[in-house]
N, C-alpha and C positions, 0 to 999 in steps of 0.2 A: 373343356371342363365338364365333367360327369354332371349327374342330378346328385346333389345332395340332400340325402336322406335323414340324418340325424348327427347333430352335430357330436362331432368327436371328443370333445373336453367334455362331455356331459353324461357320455355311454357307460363311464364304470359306475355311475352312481342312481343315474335316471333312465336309462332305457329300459330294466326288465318293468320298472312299476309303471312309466309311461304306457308301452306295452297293455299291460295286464287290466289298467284303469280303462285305457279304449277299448278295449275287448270286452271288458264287462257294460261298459257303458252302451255298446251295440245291442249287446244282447238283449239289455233290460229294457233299452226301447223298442226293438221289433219284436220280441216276447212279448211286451204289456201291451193291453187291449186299451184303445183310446179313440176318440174321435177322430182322431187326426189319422187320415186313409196312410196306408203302407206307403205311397209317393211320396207323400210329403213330409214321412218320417224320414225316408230315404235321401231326402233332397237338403231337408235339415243337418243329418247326420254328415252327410256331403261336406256341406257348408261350416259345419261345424271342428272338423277335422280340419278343413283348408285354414281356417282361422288360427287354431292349434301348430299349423306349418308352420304361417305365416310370423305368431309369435317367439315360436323357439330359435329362428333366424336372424331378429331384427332386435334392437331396444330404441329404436326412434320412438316417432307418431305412430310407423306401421305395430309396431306392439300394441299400443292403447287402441288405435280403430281392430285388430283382430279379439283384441283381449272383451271391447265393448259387443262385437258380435257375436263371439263363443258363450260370453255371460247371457248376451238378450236370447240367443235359443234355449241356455240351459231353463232360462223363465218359461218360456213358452212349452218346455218339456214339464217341468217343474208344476203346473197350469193345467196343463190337460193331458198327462200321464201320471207323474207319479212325485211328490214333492222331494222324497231322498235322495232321486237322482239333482240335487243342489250340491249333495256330497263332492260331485265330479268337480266344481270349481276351485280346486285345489288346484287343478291343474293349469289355471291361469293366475290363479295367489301367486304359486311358487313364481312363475315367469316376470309375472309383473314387479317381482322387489327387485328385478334387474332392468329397471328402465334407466333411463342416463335422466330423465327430466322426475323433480319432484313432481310438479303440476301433472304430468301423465298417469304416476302413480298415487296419487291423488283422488283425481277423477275417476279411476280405473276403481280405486276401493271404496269411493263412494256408490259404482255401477253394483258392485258384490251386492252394498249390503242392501240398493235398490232390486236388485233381483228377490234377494230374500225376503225382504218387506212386500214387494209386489205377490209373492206368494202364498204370504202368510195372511194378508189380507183377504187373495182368494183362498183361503181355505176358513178366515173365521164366516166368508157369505155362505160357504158350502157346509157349512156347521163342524166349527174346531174339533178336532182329535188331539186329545193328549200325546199317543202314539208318534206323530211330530213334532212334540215341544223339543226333542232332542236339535234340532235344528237351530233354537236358538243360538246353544256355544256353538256351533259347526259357523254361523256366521260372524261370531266375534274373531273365531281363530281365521276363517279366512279373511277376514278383516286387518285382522294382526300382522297375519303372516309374510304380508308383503314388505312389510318395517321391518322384521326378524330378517327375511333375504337380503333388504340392503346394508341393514347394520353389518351382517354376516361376511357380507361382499365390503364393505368398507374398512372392517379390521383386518383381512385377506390383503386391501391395496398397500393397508400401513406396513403391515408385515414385510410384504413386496417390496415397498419403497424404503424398508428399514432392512433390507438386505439388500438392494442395493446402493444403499449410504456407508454400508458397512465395506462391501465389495469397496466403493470409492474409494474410503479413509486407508482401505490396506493398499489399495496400487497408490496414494498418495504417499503413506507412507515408507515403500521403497523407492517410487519416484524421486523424496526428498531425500533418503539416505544412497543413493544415486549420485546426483546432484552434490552431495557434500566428500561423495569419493571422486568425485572426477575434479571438482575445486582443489581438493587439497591434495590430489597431483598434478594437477595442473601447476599450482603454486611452486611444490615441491620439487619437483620436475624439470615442465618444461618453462618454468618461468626463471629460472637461474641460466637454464641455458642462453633464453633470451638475452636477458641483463647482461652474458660475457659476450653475445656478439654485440650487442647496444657500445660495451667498452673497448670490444676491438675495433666497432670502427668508427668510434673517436680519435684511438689510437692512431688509425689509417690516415684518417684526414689529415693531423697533427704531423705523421711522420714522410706524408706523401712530395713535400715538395723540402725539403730534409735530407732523407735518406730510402732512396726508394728500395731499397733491400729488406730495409726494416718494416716498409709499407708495405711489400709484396710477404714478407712473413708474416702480418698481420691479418691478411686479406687472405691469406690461405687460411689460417686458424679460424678466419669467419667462416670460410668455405667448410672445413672440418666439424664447424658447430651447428650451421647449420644442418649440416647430414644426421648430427643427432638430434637437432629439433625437431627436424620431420622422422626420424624413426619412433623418436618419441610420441609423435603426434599419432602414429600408426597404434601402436602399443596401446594407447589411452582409448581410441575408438576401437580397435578389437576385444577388449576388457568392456566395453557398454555393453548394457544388457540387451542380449539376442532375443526377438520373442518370435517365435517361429508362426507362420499362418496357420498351417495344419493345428496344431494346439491351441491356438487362441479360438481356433473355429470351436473345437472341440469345449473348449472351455467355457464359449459363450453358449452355445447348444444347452452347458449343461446350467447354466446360470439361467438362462429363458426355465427351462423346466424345472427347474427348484423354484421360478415365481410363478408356476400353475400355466403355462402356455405350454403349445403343442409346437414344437419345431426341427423345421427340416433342412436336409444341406441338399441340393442337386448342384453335377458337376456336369456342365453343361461338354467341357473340353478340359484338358488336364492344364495344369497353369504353367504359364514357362518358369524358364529359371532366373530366378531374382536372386538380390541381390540380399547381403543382409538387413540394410538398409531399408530394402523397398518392404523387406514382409515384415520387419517389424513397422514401421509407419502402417500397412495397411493393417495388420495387426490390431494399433490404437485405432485407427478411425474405425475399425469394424466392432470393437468393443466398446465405445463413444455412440456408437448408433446401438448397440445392442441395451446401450443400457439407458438412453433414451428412451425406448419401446418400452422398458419396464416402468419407468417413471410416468410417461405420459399418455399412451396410446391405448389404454388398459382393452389392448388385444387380446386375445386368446389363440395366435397360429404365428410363426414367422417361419419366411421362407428365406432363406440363404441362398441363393444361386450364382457358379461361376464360371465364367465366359470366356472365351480369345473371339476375337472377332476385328478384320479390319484393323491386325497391327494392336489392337488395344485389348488389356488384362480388365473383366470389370469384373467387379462383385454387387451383387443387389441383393439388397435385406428388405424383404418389403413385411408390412403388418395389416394385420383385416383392423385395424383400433379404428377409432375415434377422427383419425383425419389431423389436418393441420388448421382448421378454420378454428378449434374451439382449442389449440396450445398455442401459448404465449409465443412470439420469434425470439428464434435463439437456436434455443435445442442442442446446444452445443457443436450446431455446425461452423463458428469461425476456428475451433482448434481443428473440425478435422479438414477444412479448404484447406488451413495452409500446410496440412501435412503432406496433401497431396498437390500441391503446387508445387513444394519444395521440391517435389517427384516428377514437375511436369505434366502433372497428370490434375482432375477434377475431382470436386465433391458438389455434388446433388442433393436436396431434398424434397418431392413433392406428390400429389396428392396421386393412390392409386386409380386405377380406372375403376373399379369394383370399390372402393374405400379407401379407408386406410392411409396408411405411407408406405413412399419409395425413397429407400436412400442410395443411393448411384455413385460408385465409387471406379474413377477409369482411370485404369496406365498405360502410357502407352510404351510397349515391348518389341517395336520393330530393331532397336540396339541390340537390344540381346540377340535377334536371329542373327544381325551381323557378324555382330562377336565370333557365333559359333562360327560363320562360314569363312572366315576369316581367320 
């Protein structure tokens, strides 16, 4: 895995002002004349960016500890260069309304407006200038501003989770009107034909020791009906609805990026050939996991990758979120185990190496090569 430089969910909106803010903020420190010798502006500046990294990657603790060191240099610039460079702490407002802990952002907005106050302090010893009273609202709004990101970001999840409630309710809804066509052929159907072998071979029993002419006629007519029970049977599971993998992939792809995530498919090896059966189930379970990610992982990337390997068909959807320590068990993995058991095959879910979840989904496909060679 490369160095990652700037995270991609954030570049159409925040990279040119990111950008533009470090650049000017470089200049206006090794421009201004200060006590503080060229090293140590150098070694600030340093520290100061790595902090900056460190924040834009993470919303744990590591946010609050870069967020409280980017704030404590901007003091120390703010102190013995120049007090408007406080302006710059915009740049960890914005970051810090995306911490997952209140207490983090918290403490982090209490640091803001300790910096500003440490400042303003030393400038009424060094005799006040009105010329930075502008400083006051620049500290209320970065004070604010961190409330504004999270509000912003929590109307954002409802949305997310009110589209995929919505998503639900419509496959619930053909699922159920489904379900009341295959009922009511079944009934219609194949449940009459039942009923006349149930009658013929009462009949049979009845005429068996009788007349066995009349039993072997009736025992054929079972034989006869039954051949339409099962074609019937055929009839009814080919009328179920197909959902093909290629589309469903497609589909959840498109579903992740209408809830603000970034994601991707790799085809590690082409998938054999399945069965209708098999790609709709893996189908469900792959949109069963996709739509978990959106409810609780509140990720920003999924990766979709799929496999042959060892005889066995896998798919893995993994997500940079949140992990499985801090979501409830469940996650809707017992519908998708037993889809894929009915398959032979397993369902997985656990925690990534780097973060996150892995959902693990294997078939095994050494039948089908047989099939072919055969």
């Amino acid at each position: 895995m490369g160095l990652r430089i700037y995270p991609k969910e954030q570049m159409k909106h925040y990279l040119i002002i990111d950008v533009i803010s470090v650049v000017f903020l470089i200049f206006i420190i090794l421009e201004s004349e200060s006590v503080l010798g060229l090293p140590i502006r150098l070694v600030l500046l340093t520290v100061f960016l790595f902090s900056y990294y460190i924040a834009l990657w993470h919303r744990d603790v590591r946010l609050l500890l870069a967020v409280l060191g980017g704030v404590g240099i901007l003091t120390v610039f703010g102190v013995f260069i120049n007090p408007p460079v406080l302006l710059f702490g915009f740049m960890f407002a914005d970051l810090l309304g995306r911490a997952v802990s209140h207490w983090h952002r918290g403490i982090g907005i209490a640091a803001i407006g300790g910096m500003f106050l440490t400042v303003f302090f030393n400038q009424l010893n060094a005799g006040f200038s009105w010329e930075h009273s502008f400083l006051l609202p620049v500290m209320i709004l970065q004070m604010v501003y961190p409330l504004l990101i999270y509000v912003r970001g929590k109307n954002l999840h409802l949305k997310d989770e009110l589209l995929v409630a919505n998503h639900q309710l419509e496959q619930q809804y053909i699922e159920e009107q489904e379900r009341h066509r295959i009922a009511r052929d079944l009934h219609d159907t194949l449940g009459q034909t039942l009923t006349m072998i149930k009658l013929k071979s009462e009949l049979s029993a009845k005429w068996i020791d009788h007349d066995q002419e009349q039993a072997k006629k009736e025992l054929l007519d079972i034989l006869s009906s039954s051949r339409i029970a099962l074609k019937q049977v055929r009839e009814l599971v080919s009328e179920m609805k197909f959902i093909p993998l290629d589309k469903e992939i497609e589909q959840v792809i498109s579903i992740l990026t209408q809830a603000g995530m970034e994601a991707t498919v790799e085809v590690m090896e082409e998938p054999p050939l399945l069965s209708s059966v098999e790609e709709t189930m893996l189908s469900l379970s792959l949109r069963e996991a996709a739509t978990n990610i959106i409810k609780h992982s509140k990720a920003t990337h999924c990766l979709v990758r799929m496999n042959v390997e060892n005889d066995t068909y896998s798919i893995q959807i993994s997500d940079n979120g949140i992990g499985l320590q801090r979501i409830k068990s469940g996650m809707g993995m017992h519908s998708m185990k037993e889809r894929m058991q009915a398959l032979l095959g397993t369902a997985t879910v656990e925690e990534g190496e780097r973060g996150g979840t892995v959902v693990l989904l294997r078939l095994p496909v050494s039948h089908h090569e047989r099939s072919v060679i055969e």
